[in-house]
C-alpha positions, 0 to 999 in steps of 0.5 A: 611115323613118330619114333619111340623116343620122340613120343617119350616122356623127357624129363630133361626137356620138361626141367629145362622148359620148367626152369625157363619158366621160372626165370620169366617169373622171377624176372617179373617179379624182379620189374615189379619188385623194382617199380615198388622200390621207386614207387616206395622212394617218391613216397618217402620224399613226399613224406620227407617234404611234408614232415618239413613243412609240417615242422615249419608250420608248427613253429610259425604257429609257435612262435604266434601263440607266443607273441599272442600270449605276451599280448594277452598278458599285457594287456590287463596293465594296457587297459588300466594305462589307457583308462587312467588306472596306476598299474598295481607295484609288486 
């Protein structure tokens, strides 16, 4: 036969079951927490390394637009060398 006491509600038994349980969530949400941290740390290299290749590119293409442009304007006086035209004097 169950005594008196055992049948009783305890509620230190239940703060010290429900704080247990808390400490679990709380150390599951830390895991998680930590696996979006380093999720979050591989992200920002990618995006680190991507903006520096974005970088580069941009400025390879810079530098080729500049070289086409000189090329184009160039090329009116190119023309008129190669077809027996003076260059106009300014």
């Amino acid at each position: 036969m169950a005594t008196k006491a055992s049948t009783r509600f305890d509620p230190i038994k239940q703060l010290i079951e429900l704080q247990a349980l808390a400490q679990m969530q709380i150390a599951k949400a830390d895991e998680r927490i930590a696996r979006a941290d380093e999720r979050m740390a591989r992200t920002d290299e990618r995006f680190a390394k991507l903006d520096q290749e974005s970088k580069e590119r941009f400025a390879r293409i810079e530098r080729t637009l500049a070289a086409l442009v000189r090329m184009l304007e160039h090329l009116p006086d190119a023309v008129r060398e190669k077809i027996g035209f003076a260059t106009p004097q300014t």
